[in-house]
N, C-alpha and C positions, 0 to 999 in steps of 0.2 A: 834377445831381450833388449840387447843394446841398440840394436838397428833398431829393432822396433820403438823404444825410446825417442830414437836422432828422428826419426821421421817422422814422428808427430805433429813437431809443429810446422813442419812441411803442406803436408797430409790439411792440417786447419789453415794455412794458409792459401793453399788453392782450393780450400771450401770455401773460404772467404771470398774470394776471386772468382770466384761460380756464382755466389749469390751474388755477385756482381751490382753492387752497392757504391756510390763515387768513393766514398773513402774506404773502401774494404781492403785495402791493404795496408793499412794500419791496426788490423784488428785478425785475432788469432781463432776465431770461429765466427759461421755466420749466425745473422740472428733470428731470435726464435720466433715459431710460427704467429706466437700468440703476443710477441713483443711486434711484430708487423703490421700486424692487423690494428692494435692500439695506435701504436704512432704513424700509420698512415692516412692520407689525409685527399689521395686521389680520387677517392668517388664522392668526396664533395667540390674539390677544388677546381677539377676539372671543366667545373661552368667557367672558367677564368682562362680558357687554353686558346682561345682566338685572341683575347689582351698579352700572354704571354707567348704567343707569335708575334703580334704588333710590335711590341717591346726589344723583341730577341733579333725582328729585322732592323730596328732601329738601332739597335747595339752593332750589330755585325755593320752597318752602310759605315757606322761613325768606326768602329774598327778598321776597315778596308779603307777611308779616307786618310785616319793617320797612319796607313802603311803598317798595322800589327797584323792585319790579314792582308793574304791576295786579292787581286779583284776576283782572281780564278775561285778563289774558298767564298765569297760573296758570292758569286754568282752560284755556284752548290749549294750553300744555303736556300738561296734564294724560293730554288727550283726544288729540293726539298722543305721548305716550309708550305710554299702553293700546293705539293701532293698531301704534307699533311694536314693542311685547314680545307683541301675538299674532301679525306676520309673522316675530316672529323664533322663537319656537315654532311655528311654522309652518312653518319653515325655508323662508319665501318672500322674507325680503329678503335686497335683493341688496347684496351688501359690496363696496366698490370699493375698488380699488389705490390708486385717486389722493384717496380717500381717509384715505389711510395707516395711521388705526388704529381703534380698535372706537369712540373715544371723537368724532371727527371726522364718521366712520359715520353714529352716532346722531344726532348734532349737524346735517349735514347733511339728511337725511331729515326728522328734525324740521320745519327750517326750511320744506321741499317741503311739510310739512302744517299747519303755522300759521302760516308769515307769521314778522311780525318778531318775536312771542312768543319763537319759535324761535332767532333772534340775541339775543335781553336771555337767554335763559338761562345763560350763559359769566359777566355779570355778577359781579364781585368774587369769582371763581376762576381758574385758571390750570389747564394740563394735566397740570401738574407735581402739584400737591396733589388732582388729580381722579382720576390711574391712583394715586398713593400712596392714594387712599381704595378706589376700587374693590378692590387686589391685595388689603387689608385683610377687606376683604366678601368678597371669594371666599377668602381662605384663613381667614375662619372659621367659612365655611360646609362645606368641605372638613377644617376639624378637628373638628368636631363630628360631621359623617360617621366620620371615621377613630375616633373614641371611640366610638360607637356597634357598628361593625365588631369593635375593638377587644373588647369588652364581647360578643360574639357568638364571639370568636375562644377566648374565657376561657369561654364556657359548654359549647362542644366541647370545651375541656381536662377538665372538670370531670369531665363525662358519661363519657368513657374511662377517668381516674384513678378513678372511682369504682367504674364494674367493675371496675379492676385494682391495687383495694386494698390485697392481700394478696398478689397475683402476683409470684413473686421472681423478680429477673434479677441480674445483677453487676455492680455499679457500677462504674466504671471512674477511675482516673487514670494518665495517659499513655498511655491507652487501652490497659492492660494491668487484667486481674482484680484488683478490690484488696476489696470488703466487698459481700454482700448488700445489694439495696434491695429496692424494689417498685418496680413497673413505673407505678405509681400515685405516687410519691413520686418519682418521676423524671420526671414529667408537670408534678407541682405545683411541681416549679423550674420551669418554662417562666409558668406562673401568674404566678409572682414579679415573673419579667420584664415579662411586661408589664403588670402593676398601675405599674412603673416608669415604663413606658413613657406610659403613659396619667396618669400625674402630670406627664410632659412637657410632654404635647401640653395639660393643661388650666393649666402656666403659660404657655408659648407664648400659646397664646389669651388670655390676659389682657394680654398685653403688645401683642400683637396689637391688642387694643380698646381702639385710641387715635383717636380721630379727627386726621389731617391736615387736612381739608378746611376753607379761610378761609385757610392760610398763604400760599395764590395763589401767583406764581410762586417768590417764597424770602423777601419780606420783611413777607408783610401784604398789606391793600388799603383804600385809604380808605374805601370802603364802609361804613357803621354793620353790618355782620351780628352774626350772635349765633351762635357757634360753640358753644356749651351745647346750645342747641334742635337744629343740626342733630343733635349727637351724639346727644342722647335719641330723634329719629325713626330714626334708624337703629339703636338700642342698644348705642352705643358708651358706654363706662364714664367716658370723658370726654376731652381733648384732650390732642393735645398740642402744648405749650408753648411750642416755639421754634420761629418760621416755617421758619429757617433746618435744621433737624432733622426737621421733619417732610415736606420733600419731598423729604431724601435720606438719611432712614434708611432702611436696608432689613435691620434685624438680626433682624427678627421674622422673615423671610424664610432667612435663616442660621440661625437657629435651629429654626427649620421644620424644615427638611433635615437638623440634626443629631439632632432626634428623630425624624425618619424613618430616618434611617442608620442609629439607635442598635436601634430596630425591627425595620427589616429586616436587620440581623446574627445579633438571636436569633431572627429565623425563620430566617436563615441559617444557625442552629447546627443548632437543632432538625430543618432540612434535609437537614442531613453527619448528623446519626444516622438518621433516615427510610434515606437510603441508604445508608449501614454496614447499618441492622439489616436492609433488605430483603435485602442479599446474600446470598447462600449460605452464604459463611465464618460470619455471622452467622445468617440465615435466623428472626428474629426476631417478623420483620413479613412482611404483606402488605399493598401498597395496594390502593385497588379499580382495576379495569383504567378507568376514565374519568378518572383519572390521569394512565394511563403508556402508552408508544406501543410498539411491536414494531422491529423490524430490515428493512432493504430487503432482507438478502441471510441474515440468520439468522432461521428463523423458529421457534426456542424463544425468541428474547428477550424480555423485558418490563422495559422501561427507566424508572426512577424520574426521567423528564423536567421534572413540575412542580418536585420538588425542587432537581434540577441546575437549572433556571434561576432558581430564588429567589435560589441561590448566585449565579450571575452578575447579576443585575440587583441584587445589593444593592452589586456591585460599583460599577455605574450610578449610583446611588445616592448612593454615596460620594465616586464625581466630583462630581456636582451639589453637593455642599458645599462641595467644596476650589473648583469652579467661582466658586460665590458668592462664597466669601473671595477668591477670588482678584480679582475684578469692583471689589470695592469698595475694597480696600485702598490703590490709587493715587489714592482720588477726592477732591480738594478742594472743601468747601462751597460751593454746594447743589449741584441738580437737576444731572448730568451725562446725556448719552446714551447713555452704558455701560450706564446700569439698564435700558434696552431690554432687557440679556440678563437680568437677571431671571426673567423669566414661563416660557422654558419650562424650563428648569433647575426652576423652582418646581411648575410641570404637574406636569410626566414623574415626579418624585419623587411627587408626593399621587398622582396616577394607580397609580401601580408600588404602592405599600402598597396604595393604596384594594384591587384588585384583587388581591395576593397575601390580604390578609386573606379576602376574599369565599371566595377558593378555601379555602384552608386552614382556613378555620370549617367547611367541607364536607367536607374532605379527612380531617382529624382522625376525622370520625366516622367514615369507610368505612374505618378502619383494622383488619385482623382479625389481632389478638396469638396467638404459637405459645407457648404458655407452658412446654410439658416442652421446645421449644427455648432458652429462657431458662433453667432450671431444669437442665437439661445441662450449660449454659456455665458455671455455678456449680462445677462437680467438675472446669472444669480447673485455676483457677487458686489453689487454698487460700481459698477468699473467706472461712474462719472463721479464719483464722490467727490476725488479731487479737483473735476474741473469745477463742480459747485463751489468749493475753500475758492481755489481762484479768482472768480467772480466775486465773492466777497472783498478780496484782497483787493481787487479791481475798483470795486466801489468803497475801498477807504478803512474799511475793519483790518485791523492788525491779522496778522496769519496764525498767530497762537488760539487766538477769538475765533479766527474766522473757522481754524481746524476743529475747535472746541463745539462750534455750530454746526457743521456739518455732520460731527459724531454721534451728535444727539438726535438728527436727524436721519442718521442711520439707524439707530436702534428703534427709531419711531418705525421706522420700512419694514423693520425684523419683526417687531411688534405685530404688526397690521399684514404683513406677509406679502410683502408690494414692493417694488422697485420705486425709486427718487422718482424718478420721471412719470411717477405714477399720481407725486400728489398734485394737489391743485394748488396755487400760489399759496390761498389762506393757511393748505393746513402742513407746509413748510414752514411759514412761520412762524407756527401754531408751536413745530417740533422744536422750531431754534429759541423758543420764546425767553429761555432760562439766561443766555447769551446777548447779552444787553448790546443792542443797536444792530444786530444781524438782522430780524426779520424786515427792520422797515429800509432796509437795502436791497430786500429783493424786488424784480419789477416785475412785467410782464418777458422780457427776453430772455428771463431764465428756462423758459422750455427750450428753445435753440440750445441754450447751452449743455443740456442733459441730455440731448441725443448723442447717438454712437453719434453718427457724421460731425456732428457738431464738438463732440470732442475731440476729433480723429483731424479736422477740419484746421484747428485751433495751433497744432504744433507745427504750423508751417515755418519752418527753419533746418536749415543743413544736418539733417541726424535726426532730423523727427520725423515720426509717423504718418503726417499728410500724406495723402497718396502722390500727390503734385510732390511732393518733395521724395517718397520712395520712387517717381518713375524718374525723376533727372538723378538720383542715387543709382538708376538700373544705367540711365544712358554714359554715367561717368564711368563707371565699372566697364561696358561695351568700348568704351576709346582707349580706356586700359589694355584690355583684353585686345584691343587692334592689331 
């Protein structure tokens, strides 16, 4: 009984040292099946295992320079990380549970192929400042994707707005008929957007290219390294400065997601019109059918699917932000194991844009516009109203008078069931008649000014609707885009 006693904690000490865990010799059994599987984090993280190579060869050259390795353990490394970054494009190694995560992974394996080279690599790092560098690496290689994307998304805007320079349709607020645009000039707002958006993502990324890596686990390490060199092998812009800060910020990560939200909103706008103008009521657009899917049980439908789900996954989207904030806002300095939730909140967000863009740089251009259905929509709602007020204004009536004249002149149209540009001079004046000194201001030129062209014609100036003014809008955007 007694022996059996004394060797107990024997007995849990080399179970612990089987489960073969870094720190499991500190701990008197291993752990349980169902506590591993929770706090492991390798069959997500593992998309991050060619950045925590990159990283780990950068640590070890700048170790081997100040003399804490050999060149001999540098060049083991070396030759073991090459076999393991072509099993893992290879998709032939095997990633274990126990484990735990992609950085552990690599770490072990390594050691299977060179020996103790493979244990001196962890040397004056920590796992805290080693996933803070890796998430770094991969999300800024995932923004430089997304700008790219981004930049491909703006060339399909461009291409369509530019055949549809002149095409009138009716601009809309409160989604009721309010002024003539072009369907081209209603493009090159989405342009806007994302030139925004794309100044985002290239402050992000700067802030982004901080190196953590040397802060070890939250205070330093006595090590001599040289955190300059690693940052320059990796093309990090330079460090950063406070051990403490740099293995539990994670704001680059929050702010990631809020230019991804901000992103995927105006495609989510640009979405809800795609499927307004497809409808019938509208019948504005057509997408091309590798788009849109049919009905199990109606089979005239053709359902604007890609759209509707931009709409919902930008919903997705937007949780992953309130997610993050929400992650970090309890967390007192440093490393906690809450930032575990991090990575896929940060994934599924770059994934979800990476992919709506791809589509929609394609999608944009299979788009085929019904322009006399545009041009239709224009004669319901008065869309020259306004330039009529103008033309008043023009000829000397105050613009309270002059709005006051024009309204009544709309009800006279709703009356009679006709469009402005429908009456004859007399019987506009006929309509303004109540509005003292409006009708003997109108002339003959007032028909020019009730046509679409002629109001579309009108807003020649930087940001208006003229087509002449949307096509030097397309050629500014192209020297941009150079």
């Amino acid at each position: 009984m007694t022996d059996s006693t004394q060797n107990t904690p024997n007995t849990d000490l080399a179970a612990a040292a089987a489960d073969n865990k870094a720190w499991s010799g500190r701990f008197s059994e291993p752990v349980s099946e169902l506590v591993k599987r929770y706090t492991a984090s390798v069959f997500f993280d593992q998309r991050m295992a060619e950045q925590d190579i990159r990283g780990s060869l950068a640590h070890a050259a700048m170790l081997a320079k100040q003399g804490i390795i050999t060149p001999q353990d540098l060049a083991d490394i070396q030759r073991g990380m090459a076999q393991i970054l072509g099993e893992i494009r290879a998709d032939s190694f095997v990633w274990s549970l126990d484990a735990e995560d992609v950085h552990l992974n690599i770490e072990r394996r390594l050691t299977t192929l060179v020996g103790d080279a493979g244990k001196r690599l962890h040397t004056g790092r920590s796992r805290n400042d080693q996933v803070a560098t890796d998430i770094r690496l991969w999300l800024r290689d995932a923004i430089d994707q997304i700008l790219i994307l981004i930049g491909d998304f703006q060339r399909s805007i461009l291409t369509l707005a530019e055949a549809h320079a002149a095409t009138p349709m009716p601009g809309h607020t409160h989604l009721q008929v309010a002024q003539p645009v072009t369907f081209g000039h209603h493009l090159m707002a989405y342009f806007e957007m994302t030139l925004r958006d794309a100044e985002r993502f290239r402050d992000v990324r700067q802030r982004t290219n901080r190196l953590p890596l040397g802060a070890a686990a939250l205070a330093g390490t006595s090590f001599p390294i040289d955190r300059e060199y690693v940052a320059r092998e990796l093309g990090f812009e330079g460090v950063c400065e406070n051990s403490l800060d740099a293995v539990s910020d994670r704001d680059f990560a929050i702010e990631f997601c809020a230019a991804v939200a901000i992103t995927m909103t105006h495609l989510s706008r640009l979405s809800e019109e795609l499927i307004l103008w497809m409808s019938p009521r509208f019948g504005f657009i057509d997408l091309a059918d590798r788009f849109c899917t049919g009905s199990s049980i109606m089979p005239q439908k053709k359902n604007p699917d890609v759209p509707e789900l931009v709409r919902g996954k930008t919903g997705r989207v937007n949780g992953h932000l309130v997610a993050l904030l929400t992650l970090m806002k309890g967390q007192p300095l440093a490393y906690n194991k809450d930032n575990q939730e991090d990575k896929e909140p940060l994934f599924d967000a770059a994934d979800t844009l990476i992919d709506t863009l791809r589509i929609y740089a394609d999608m944009i251009l299979g788009i085929r516009v019904k322009a006399d259905a545009m041009r239709a929509a224009l004669a319901q709602g008065f869309a020259t109203a306004t330039d009529l007020a103008d033309y008043l204004v023009k000829k000397g009536l105050p613009f309270r008078d002059a709005h006051e004249a024009v309204a009544l002149a709309v009800r006279a149209a709703e009356m009679r069931g006709c469009d402005l540009a429908d009456f004859t001079l007399d019987e506009l004046r006929a309509a303004m008649c109540h509005v003292s000194g409006a009708g003997e201001r109108l002339a003959g030129d007032i028909a020019s000014v009730l046509t679409i062209e002629g109001s579309l014609a009108a807003r020649d100036h930087i940001g208006g609707t003229a087509p002449a003014q949307v096509r030097a809008a397309i050629a500014r955007a192209r020297q941009r885009l150079a």
